[in-house]
ChimeraX commands (.cxc) that place a marker at each C-alpha (Angstrom):
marker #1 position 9.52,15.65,-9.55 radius 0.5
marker #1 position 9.65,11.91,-8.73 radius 0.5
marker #1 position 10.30,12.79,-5.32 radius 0.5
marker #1 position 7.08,15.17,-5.28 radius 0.5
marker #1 position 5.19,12.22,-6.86 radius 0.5
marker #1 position 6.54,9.35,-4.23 radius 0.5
marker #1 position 5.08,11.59,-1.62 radius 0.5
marker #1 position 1.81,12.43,-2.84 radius 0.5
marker #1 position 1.29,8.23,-3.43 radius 0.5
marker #1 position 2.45,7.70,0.16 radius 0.5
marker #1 position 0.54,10.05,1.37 radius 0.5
marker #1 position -2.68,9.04,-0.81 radius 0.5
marker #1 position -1.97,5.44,0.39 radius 0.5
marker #1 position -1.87,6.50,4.22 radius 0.5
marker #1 position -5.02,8.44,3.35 radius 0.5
marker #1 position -6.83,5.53,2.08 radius 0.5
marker #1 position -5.68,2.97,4.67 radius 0.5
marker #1 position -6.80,5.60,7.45 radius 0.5
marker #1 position -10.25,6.14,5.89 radius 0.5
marker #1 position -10.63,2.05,5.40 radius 0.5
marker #1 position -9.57,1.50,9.10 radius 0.5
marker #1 position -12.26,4.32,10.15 radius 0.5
marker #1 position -14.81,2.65,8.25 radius 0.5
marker #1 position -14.62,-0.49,9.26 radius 0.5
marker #1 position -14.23,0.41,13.23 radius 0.5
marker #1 position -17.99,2.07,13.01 radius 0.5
marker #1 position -20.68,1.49,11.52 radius 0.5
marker #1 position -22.34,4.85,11.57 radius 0.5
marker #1 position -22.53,8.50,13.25 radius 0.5
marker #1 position -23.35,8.42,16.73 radius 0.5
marker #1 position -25.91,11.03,17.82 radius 0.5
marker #1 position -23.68,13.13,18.77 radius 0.5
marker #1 position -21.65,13.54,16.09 radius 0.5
marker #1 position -24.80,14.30,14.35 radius 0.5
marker #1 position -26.06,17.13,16.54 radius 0.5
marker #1 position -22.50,18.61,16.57 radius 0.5
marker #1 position -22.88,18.59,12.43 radius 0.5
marker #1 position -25.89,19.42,12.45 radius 0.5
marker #1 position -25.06,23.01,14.67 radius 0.5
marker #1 position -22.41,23.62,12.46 radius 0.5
marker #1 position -23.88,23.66,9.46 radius 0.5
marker #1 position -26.88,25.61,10.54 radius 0.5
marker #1 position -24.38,28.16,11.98 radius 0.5
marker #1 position -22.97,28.44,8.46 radius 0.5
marker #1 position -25.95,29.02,7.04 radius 0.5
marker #1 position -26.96,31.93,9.50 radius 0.5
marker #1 position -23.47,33.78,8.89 radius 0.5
marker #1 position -24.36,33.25,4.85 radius 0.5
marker #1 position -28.14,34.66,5.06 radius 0.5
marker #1 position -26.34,37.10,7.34 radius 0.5
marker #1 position -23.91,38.54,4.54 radius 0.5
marker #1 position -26.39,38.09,1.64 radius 0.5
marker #1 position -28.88,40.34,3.53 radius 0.5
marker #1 position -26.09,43.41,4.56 radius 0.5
marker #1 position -24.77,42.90,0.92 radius 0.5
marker #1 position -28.63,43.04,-0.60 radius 0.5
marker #1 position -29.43,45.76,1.90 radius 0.5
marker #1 position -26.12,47.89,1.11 radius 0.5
marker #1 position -27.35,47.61,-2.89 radius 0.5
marker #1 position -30.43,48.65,-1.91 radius 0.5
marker #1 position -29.43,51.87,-0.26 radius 0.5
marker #1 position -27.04,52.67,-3.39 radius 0.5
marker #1 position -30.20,52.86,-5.62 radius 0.5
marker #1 position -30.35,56.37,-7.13 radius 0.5
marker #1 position -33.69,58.05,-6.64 radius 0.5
marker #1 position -35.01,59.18,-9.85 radius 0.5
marker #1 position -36.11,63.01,-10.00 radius 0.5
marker #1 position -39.07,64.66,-11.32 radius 0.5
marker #1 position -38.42,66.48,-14.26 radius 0.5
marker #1 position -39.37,70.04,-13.96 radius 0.5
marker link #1:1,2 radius 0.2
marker link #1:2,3 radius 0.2
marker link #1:3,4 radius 0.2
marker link #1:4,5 radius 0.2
marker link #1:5,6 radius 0.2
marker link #1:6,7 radius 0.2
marker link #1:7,8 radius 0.2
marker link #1:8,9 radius 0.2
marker link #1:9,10 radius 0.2
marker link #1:10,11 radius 0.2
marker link #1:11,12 radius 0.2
marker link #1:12,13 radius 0.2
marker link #1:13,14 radius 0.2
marker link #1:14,15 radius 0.2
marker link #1:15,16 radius 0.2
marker link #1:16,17 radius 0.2
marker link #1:17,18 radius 0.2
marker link #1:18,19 radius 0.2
marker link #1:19,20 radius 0.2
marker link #1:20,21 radius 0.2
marker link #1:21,22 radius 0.2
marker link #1:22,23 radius 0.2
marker link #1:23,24 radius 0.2
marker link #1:24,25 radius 0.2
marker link #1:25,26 radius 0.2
marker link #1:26,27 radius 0.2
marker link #1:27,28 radius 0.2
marker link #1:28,29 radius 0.2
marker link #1:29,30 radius 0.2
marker link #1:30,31 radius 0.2
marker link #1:31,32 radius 0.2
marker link #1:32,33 radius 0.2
marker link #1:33,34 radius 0.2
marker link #1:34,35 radius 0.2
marker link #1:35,36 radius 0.2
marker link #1:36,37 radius 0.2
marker link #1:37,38 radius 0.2
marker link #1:38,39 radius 0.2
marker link #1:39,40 radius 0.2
marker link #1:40,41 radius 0.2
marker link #1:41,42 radius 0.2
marker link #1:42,43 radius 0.2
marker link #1:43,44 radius 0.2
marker link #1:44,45 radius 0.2
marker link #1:45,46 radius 0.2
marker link #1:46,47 radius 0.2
marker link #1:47,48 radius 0.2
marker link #1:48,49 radius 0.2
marker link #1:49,50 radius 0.2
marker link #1:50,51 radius 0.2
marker link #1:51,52 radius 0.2
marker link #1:52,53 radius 0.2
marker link #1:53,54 radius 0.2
marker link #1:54,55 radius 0.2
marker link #1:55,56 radius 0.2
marker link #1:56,57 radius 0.2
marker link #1:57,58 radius 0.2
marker link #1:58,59 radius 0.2
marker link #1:59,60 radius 0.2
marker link #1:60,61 radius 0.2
marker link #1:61,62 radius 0.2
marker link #1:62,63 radius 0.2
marker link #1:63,64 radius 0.2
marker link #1:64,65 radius 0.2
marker link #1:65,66 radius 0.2
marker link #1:66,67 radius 0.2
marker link #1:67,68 radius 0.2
marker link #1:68,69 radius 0.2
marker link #1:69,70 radius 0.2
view
């Protein structure tokens, strides 16, 4: 267990010292970097609509039609 907790604290340590030295090497996102996000996330948002409208569509189908009573 101490073992398990040594490593995680190294490894948080590295972690932290990586992020710091990324940090301080630049400033900002270059513009590429930004459109490359940018696609990315709006690609995840079409798959999402994409499921939410074949699950909302599948519900709809799966609505019982009511009959009229004779």
């Amino acid at each position: 267990m101490i073992r398990l907790y040594l490593t995680l604290a190294a490894l948080a340590a590295y972690l932290t010292d990586s992020y710091t030295r990324l940090r301080d090497e630049e400033e900002g996102l270059t513009t590429t970097e930004i459109a490359v996000v940018t696609f990315l996330l709006v690609g995840a948002a079409i798959v999402v609509m994409g499921i939410i409208y074949v699950a909302a569509r599948n519900n709809a189908e799966n609505i019982p039609v009511p009959e009229a009573p004779a």
